[in-house]
C-alpha positions as CSV (number, residue, x, y, z in Angstrom):
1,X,16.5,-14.7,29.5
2,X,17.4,-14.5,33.1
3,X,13.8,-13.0,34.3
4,X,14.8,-13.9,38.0
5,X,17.1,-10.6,38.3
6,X,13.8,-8.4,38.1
7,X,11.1,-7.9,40.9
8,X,8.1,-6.1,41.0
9,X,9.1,-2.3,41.6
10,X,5.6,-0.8,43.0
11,X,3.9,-1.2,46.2
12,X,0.9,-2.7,47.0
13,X,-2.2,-0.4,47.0
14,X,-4.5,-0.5,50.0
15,X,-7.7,0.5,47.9
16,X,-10.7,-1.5,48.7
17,X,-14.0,-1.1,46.7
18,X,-12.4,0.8,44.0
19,X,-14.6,3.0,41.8
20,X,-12.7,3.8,39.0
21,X,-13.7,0.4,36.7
22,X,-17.0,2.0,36.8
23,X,-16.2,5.3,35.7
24,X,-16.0,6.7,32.3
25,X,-14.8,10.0,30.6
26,X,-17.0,12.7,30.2
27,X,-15.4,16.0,29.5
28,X,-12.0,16.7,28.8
29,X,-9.3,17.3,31.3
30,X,-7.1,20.2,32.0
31,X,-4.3,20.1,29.3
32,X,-0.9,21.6,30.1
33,X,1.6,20.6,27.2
34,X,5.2,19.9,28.6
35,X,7.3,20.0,25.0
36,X,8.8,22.3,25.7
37,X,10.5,20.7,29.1
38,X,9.8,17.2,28.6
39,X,9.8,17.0,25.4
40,X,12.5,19.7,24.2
41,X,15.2,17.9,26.9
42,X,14.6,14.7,25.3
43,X,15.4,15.5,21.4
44,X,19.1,15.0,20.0
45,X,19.2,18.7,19.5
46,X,17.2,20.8,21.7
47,X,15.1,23.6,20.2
48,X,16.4,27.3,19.9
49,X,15.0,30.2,21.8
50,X,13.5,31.2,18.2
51,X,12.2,28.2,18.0
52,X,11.0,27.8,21.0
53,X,9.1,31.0,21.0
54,X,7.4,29.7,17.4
55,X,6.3,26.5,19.0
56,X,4.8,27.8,21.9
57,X,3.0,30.1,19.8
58,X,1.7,26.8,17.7
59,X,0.9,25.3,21.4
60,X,-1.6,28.4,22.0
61,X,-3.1,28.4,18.7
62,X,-4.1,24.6,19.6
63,X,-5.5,25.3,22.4
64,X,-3.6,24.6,25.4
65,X,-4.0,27.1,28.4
66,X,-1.6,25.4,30.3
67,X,2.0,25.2,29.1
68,X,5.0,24.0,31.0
69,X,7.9,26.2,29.4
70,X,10.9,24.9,31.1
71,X,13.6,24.7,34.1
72,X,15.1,27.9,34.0
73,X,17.7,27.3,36.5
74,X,18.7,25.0,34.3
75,X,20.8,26.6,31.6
76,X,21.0,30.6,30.4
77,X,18.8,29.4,27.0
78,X,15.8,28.4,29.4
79,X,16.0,31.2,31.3
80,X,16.7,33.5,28.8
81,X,13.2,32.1,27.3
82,X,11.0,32.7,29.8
83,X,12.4,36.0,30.0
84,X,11.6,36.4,26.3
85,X,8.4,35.5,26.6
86,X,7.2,38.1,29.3
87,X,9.1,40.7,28.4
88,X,7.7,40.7,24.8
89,X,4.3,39.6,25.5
90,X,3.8,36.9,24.0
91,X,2.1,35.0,26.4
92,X,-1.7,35.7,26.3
93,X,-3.6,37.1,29.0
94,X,-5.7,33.6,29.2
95,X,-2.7,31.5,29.0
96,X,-0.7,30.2,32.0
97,X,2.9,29.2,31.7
98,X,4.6,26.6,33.8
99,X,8.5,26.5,35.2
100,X,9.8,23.5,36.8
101,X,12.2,23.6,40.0
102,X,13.9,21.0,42.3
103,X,13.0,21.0,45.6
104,X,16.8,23.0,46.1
105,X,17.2,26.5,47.3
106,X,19.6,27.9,44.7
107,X,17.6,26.5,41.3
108,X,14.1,27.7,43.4
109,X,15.7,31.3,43.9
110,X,16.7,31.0,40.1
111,X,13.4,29.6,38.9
112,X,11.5,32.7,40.7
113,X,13.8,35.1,39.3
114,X,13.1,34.2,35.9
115,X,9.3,34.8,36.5
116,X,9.3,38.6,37.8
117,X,6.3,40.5,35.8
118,X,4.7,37.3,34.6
119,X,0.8,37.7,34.4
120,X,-0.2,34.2,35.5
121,X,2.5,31.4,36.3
122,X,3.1,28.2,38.0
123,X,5.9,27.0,40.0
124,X,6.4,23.4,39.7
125,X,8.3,22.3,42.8
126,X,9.7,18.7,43.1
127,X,11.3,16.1,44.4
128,X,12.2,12.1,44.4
129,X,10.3,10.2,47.2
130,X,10.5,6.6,45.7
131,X,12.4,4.1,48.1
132,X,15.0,3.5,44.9
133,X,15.8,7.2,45.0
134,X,16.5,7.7,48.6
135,X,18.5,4.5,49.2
136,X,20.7,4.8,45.7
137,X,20.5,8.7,44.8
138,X,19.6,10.6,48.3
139,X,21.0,8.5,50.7
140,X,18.1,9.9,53.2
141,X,15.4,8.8,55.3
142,X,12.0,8.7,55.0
143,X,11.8,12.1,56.8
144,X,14.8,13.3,55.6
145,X,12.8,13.4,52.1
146,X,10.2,14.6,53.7
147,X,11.6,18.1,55.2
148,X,13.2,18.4,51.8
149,X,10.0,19.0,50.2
150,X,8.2,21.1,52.9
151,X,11.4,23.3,53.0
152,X,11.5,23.8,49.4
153,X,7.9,24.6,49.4
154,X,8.2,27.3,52.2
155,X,11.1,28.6,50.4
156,X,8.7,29.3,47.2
157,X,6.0,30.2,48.8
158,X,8.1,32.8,50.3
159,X,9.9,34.1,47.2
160,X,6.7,34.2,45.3
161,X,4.7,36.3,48.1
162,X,7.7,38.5,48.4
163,X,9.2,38.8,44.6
164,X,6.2,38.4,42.5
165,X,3.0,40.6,41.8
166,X,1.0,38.0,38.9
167,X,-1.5,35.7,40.3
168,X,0.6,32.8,40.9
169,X,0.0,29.3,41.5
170,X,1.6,26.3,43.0
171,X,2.3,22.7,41.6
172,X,4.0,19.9,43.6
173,X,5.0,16.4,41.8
174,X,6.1,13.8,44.6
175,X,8.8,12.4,41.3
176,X,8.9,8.9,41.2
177,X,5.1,8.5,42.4
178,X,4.6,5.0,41.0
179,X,7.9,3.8,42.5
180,X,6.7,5.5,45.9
181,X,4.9,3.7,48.9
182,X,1.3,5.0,49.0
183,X,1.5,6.1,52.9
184,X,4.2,8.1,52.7
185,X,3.1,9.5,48.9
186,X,0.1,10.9,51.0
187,X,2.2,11.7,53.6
188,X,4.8,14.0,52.4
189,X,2.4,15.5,49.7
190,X,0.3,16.6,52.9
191,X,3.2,17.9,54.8
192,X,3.8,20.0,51.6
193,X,-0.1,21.4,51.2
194,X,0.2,22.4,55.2
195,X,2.4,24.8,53.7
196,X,0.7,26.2,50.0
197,X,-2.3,26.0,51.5
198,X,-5.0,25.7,49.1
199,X,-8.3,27.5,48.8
200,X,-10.8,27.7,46.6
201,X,-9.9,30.6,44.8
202,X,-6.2,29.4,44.8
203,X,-6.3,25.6,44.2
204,X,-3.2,23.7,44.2
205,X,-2.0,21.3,42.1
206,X,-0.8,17.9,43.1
207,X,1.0,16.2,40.1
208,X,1.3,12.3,40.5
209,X,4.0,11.8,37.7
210,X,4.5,7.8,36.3
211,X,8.4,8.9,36.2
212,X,8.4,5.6,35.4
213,X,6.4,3.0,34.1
214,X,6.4,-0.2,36.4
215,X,3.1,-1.8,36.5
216,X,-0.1,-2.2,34.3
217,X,-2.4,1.0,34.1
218,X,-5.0,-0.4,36.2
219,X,-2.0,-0.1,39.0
220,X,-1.5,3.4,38.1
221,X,-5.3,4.2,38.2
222,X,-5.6,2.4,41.8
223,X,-2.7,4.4,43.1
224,X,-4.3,7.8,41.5
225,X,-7.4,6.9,43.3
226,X,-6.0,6.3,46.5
227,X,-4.4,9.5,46.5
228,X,-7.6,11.1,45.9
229,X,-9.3,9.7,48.6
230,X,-6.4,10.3,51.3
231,X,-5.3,13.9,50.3
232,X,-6.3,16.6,52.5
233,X,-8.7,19.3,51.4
234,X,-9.1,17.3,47.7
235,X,-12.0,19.7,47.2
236,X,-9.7,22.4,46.7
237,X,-6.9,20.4,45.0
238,X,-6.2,19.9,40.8
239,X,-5.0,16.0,40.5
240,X,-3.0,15.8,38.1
241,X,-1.3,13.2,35.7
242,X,2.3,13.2,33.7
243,X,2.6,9.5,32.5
244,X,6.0,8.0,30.8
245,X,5.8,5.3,28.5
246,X,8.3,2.9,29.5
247,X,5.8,-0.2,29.3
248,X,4.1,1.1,26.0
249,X,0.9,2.3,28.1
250,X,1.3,5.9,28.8
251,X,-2.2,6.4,27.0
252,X,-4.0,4.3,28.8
253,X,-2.8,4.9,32.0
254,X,-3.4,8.3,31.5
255,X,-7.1,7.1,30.6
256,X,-7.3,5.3,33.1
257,X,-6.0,7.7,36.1
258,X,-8.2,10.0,34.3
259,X,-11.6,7.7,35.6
260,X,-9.7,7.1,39.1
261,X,-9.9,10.8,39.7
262,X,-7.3,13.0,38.0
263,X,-8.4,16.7,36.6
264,X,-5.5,17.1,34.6
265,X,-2.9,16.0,32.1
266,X,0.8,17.0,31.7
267,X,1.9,15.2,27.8
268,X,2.9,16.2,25.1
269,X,2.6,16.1,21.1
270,X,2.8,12.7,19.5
271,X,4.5,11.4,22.9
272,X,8.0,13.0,22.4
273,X,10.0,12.6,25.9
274,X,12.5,10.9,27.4
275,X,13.6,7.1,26.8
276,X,10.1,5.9,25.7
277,X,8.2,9.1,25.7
278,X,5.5,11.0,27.6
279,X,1.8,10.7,27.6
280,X,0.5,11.3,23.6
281,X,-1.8,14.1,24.3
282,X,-3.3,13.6,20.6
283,X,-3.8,10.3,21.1
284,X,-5.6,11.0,24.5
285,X,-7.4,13.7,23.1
286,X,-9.2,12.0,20.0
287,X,-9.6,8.6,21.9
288,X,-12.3,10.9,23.5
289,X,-13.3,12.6,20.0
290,X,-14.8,9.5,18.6
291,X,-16.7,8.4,21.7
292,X,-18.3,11.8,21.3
293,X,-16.4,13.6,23.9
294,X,-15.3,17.2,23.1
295,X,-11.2,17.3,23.5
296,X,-11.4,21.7,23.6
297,X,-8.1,21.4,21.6
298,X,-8.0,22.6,18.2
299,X,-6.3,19.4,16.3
300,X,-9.0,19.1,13.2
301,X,-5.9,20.0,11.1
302,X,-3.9,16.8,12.6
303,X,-1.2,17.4,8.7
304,X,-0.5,20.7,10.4
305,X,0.7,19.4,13.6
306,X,2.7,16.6,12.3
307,X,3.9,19.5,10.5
308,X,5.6,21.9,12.9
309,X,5.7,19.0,15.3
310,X,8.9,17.7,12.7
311,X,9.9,20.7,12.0
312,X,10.8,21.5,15.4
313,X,11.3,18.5,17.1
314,X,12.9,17.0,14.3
315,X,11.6,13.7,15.1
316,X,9.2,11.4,12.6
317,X,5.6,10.4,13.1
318,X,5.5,6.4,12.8
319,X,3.8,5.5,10.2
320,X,1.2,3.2,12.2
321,X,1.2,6.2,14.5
322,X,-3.1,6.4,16.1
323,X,-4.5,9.0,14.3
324,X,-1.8,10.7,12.4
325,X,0.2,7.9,11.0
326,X,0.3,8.3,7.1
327,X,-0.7,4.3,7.4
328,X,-3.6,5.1,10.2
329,X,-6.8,5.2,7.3
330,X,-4.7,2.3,4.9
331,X,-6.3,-0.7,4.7
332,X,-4.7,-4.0,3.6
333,X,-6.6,-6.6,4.4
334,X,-9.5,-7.8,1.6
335,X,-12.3,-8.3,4.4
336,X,-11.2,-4.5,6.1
337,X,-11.5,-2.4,3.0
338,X,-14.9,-4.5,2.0
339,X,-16.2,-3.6,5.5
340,X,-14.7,0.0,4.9
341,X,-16.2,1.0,1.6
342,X,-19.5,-0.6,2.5
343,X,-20.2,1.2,5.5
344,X,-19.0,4.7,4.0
345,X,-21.1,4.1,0.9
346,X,-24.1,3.9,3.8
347,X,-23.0,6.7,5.5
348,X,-22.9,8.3,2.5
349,X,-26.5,7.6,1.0
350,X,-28.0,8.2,4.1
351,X,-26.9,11.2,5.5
352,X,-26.0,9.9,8.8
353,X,-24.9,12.2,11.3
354,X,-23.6,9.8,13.2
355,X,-20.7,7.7,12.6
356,X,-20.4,4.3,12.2
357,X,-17.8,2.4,10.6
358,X,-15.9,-1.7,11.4
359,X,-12.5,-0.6,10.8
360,X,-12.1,3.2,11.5
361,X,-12.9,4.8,14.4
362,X,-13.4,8.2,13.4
363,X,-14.0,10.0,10.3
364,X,-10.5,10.6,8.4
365,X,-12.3,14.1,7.2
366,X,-12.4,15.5,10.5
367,X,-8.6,16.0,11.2
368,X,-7.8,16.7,7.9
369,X,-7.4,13.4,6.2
370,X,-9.1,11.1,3.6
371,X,-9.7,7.5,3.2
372,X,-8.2,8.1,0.0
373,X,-4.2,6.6,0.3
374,X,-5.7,2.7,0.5
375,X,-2.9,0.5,-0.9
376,X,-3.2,-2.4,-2.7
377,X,-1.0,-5.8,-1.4
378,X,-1.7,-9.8,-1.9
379,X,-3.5,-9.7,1.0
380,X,-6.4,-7.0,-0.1
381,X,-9.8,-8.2,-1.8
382,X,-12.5,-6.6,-3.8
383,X,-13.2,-4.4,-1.5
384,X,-10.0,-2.3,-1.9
385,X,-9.9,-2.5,-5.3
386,X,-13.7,-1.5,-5.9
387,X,-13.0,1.5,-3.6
388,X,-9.9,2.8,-5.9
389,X,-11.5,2.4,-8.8
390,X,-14.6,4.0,-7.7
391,X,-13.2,6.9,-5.5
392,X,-10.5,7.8,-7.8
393,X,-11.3,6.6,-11.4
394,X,-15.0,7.0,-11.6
395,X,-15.5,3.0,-12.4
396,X,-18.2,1.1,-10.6
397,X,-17.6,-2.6,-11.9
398,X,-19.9,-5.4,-11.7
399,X,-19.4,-7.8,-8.9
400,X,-18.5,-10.4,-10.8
401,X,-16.2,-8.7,-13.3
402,X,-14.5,-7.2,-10.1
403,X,-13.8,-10.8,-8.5
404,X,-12.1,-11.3,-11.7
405,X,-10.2,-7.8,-11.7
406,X,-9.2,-8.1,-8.3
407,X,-7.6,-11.6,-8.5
408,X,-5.8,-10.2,-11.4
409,X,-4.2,-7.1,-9.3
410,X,-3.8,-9.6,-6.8
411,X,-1.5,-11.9,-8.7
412,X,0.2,-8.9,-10.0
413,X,1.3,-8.0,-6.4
414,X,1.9,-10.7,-5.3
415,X,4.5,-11.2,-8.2
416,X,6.0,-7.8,-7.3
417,X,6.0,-8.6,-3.4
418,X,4.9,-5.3,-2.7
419,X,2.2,-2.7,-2.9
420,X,0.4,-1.8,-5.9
421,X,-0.2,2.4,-6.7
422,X,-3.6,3.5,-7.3
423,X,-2.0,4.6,-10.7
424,X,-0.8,0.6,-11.7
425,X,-4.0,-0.2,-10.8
426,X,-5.8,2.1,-12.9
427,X,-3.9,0.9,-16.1
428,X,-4.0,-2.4,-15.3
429,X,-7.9,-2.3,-15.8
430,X,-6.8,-0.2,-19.1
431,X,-4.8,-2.7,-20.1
432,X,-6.8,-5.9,-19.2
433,X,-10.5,-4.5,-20.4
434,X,-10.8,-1.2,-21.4
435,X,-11.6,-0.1,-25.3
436,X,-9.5,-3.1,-26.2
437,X,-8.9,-2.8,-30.0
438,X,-7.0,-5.4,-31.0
439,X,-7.9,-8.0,-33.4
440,X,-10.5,-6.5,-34.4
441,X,-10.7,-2.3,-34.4
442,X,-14.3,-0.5,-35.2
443,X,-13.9,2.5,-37.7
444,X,-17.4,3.5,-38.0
445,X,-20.9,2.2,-37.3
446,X,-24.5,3.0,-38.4
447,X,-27.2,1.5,-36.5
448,X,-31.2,1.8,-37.7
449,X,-34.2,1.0,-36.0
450,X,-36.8,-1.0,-38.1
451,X,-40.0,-1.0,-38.3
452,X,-40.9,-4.4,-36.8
453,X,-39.1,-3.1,-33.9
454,X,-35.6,-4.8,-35.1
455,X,-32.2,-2.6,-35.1
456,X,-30.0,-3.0,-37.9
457,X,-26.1,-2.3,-37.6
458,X,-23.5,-2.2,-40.0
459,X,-20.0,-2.0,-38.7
460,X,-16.7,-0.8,-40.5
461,X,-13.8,-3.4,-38.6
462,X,-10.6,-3.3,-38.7
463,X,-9.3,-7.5,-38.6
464,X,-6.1,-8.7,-39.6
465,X,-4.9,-5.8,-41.4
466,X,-8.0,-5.6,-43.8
467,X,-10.5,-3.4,-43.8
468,X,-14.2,-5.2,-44.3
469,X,-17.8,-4.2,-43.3
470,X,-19.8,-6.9,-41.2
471,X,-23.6,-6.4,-40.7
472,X,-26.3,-7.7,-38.0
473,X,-29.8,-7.7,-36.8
474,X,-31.3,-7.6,-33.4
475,X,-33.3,-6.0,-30.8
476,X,-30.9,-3.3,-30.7
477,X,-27.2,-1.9,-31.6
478,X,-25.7,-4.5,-28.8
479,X,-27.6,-7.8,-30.0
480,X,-27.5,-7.0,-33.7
481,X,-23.5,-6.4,-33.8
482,X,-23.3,-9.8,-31.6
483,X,-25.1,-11.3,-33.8
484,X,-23.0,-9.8,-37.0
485,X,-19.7,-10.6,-35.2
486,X,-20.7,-14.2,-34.6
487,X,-21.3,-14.7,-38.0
488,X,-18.1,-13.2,-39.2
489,X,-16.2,-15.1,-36.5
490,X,-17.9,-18.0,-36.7
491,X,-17.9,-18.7,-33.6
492,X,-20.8,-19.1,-30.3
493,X,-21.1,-16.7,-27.6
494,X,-23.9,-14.3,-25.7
495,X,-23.8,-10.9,-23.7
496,X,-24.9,-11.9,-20.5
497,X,-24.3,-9.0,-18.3
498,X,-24.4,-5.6,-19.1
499,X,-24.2,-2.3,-16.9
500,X,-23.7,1.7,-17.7
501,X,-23.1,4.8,-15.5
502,X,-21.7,8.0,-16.2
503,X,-18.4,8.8,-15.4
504,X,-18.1,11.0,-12.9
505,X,-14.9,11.8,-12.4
506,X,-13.9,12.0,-15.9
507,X,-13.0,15.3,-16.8
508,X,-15.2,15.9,-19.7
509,X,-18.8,14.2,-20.0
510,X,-18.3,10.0,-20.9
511,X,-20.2,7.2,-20.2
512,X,-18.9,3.4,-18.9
513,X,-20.3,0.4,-20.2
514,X,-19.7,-3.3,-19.2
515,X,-20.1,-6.2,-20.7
516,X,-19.5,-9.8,-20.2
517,X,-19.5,-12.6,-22.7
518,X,-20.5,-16.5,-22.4
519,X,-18.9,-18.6,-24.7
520,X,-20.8,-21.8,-25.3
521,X,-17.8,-23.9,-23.0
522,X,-19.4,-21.5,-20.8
523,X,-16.2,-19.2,-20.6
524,X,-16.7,-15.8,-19.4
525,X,-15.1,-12.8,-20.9
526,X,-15.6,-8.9,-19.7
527,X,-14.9,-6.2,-21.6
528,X,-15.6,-2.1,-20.8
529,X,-15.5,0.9,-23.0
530,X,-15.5,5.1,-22.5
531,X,-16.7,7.0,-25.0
532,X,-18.7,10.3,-24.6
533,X,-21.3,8.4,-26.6
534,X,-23.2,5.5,-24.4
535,X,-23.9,3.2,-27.3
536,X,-20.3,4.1,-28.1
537,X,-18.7,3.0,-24.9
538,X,-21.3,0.1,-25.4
539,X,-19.9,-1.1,-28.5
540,X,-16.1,-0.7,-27.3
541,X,-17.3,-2.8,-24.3
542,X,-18.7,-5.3,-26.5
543,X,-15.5,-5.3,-28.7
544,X,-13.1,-5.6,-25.5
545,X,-14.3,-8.7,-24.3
546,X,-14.7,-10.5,-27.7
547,X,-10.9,-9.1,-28.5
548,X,-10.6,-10.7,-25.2
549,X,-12.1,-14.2,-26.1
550,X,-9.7,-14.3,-29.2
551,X,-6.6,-13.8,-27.3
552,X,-7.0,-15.8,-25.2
């Protein structure tokens, strides 16, 4: 791989004492949601008008007040939507749309046209600064560029004091920011506030777009604080971030910018957007959900958004997606879902209100999902077979009977080199353990209780296609039928564990009962049995794992 063809694409940032390492989030940011620029130009077939209208309707009803609706100049279909949208209403008096506009006077004369009787709006001006751009795409100076931008902002500034009545705000993105030398970054987006002049009442907002991803985030968050502190009048300026993906770290350089100063976010659902994708505002958003930082978005129904995010977009959510993949609450590993069920069982019992768990860093239940779709591999342990059994079959086994089991289901996928269903599962414990009846079948029993405190038991069997009755003595049902079956089968063995719960999850009332057997070679054999009856299911149990010892 010929590495020596690339060099380092950003400038070096004259920051001294940075703050941001020491920084952390607090609140959530300004959201403005771009899917419907960013992420609508980058799909293989770009949404409808209809459709467009339905999604941004979605993108209120989560939350955002900030929505970036398109470049109008670009084509008659985004025009003719932002047209739609104000001329039926369907923008909400608290909600603020967004239109984006080159730095050119014939798209900016467009772009305010499409705006006329919009309540609250933003213009979006732009234009390419970085020292790539100019040389390769421009061929302009340094102030060449720079009268560019200050004469498309006077043109806007213009239109929009002449042409429209709304309250009406201004946005300028210096494109390419991260590709752009810090002085003149400062310097050009300067030269463009001289000219929107921002107040407090009107504050302006100065995007500082990643276009590009060319460096590690902390170089991104150095850059965004620079920027901060060498902008004029920052008091009365919105800092705003719209991060690209191109080195897989759009989320945290978003995080990051966020702690070097930023009050905003431009992203979009899931990360849609060009080549790599744009910032993942749902990412963003519940990193700061589970360290207990309210998002004020409206994404505790995160099935929903996958939802009419496909539906629109027509894109997939990755499976190992943060958050929403259908794999993000699986487990594989033995040692995870151990870790999992244990500290959800504690959670559970006592009443915590506040979370705590190794392996998941939010509760599943508060977007919507469950810890419920664990899968079962050659790589899983007790713990993630104790948790199916439990959670979804009622069946609390005894440690040492679930080693056993759980070697069992690990052989078996192993041997089928994939994942096992909660369902194969299930009857493989059926199969293996439960009210085995084969050789020997019990008809009918009759216990009674003596009076020297001894139980008596006679037993109707099924063996070997007869039909006999066997009969034993002991301290109750369990030890007097071992003791009548060792007789008949002339052979040694003793219960040695025992355990019974209810079945919870059973549809009708049962009980469970397990027991294990210990041969005198010191062989272990465990058996269960259901039965609505307890001293039922405990004589099924006891059956299963003799029927067990003899098959073997």
């Amino acid at each position: 791989m010929n590495y020596k063809k690339y060099k380092r694409m950003y400038h070096p940032i004259p920051i001294k004492n940075r703050e941001w390492p020491d920084k952390q989030i607090t609140h959530a940011p300004i959201w403005c949601s771009v899917d419907l620029r960013d992420g609508n130009q980058a799909l293989y077939s770009p949404m409808t008008i209809d459709e467009k209208i339905e999604f941004f309707k979605y993108l209120v009803k989560l939350g955002f007040k900030e929505i970036e609706v398109g470049f109008p100049a670009a084509s008659s279909t985004e025009f003719d939507f932002v047209r739609r949208l104000i001329d039926e209403n369907i923008i909400p008096d608290d909600v603020t749309i967004q239109v984006l506009t080159q730095a050119r006077e014939h798209i900016i004369k467009k772009t305010i046209e499409s705006l006329r009787g919009a309540k609250n709006a933003i213009v979006h001006l732009y234009n390419s600064t970085s020292t790539l751009q100019r040389k390769v795409v421009f061929h302009k100076d340094k102030e060449d560029i720079k009268q560019l931008a200050i004469e498309g902002a006077k043109l806007v500034v213009s239109l929009v004091e002449g042409q429209l009545d709304g309250n009406i705000r201004y946005e300028y993105s210096p494109e390419s920011f991260t590709c752009t030398e810090p002085e003149y970054a400062v310097e050009v987006t300067n030269a463009v506030l001289d000219v929107l002049k921002p107040t407090p009442e009107r504050k302006v907002i100065i995007n500082l777009p990643s276009t590009i991803e060319v460096a590690t985030a902390n170089v991104y968050a150095d850059q965004i604080e620079y920027m901060c502190k060498n902008l004029n009048n920052r008091e009365n300026l919105i800092i705003s971030l719209h991060a690209h993906n191109d080195r897989g770290t759009g989320v945290g350089s978003t995080e990051l910018g966020l702690l070097a100063g930023a009050d905003r976010v431009e992203g979009t659902l899931f990360g849609n957007g060009e080549r790599t994708g744009n910032t993942d505002v749902i990412t963003v958003a519940l990193n700061m959900f589970c360290q207990g930082v309210d998002p004020e978005l409206n994404i505790d129904n995160i099935d929903e958004i996958i939802e009419v995010f496909e539906k629109y977009n027509r894109l997939p959510i990755h499976p190992r997606h943060p958050y929403a993949g259908e794999m993000a609450y699986v487990a594989f590993s033995g040692s995870h879902q151990d870790a999992i069920k244990k500290s959800m069982d504690l959670y559970e019992s006592e009443g915590s209100k506040t979370w705590a768990n190794p392996y998941l860093t939010i509760d599943p239940t508060d977007i919507g999902r469950k810890y419920e779709p664990i899968l079962i591999n050659s790589q899983s342990g007790k713990g993630g077979v104790s948790y199916i059994m439990e959670n979804k079959y009622g069946y609390t086994l005894p440690k040492a009977m679930l080693v056993e089991f759980a070697a069992i289901i690990n052989d078996m996928s192993d041997a089928k080199h994939t994942v096992l269903t909660n369902h194969e599962i299930h009857q493989a414990f059926k199969d293996t353990y439960l009210n085995i009846d084969s050789p020997i079948k019990v008809r009918f029993y009759h216990s009674n209780h003596d009076t020297d405190n001894s139980t008596t038991i006679s037993a109707t069997i099924e063996s070997d296609a007869k039909v006999i009755t066997i009969t034993g003595n002991g301290n109750g049902p369990l030890d007097a039928l071992c003791n009548g079956l060792r007789k008949y089968l002339d052979k040694e063995f003793e219960i040695f564990s025992y355990t019974e719960h209810s079945l919870e999850r059973s549809s009708s009332s049962k009980a469970a009962a397990y027991i294990g057997i210990k041969t005198d070679t010191e062989k272990i054999y465990w058996g269960s049995g259901v039965d609505a009856n307890i001293n039922t299911a405990s004589i099924y149990a006891l059956i299963s794992a003799v029927n067990r010892m003899l098959n073997k």
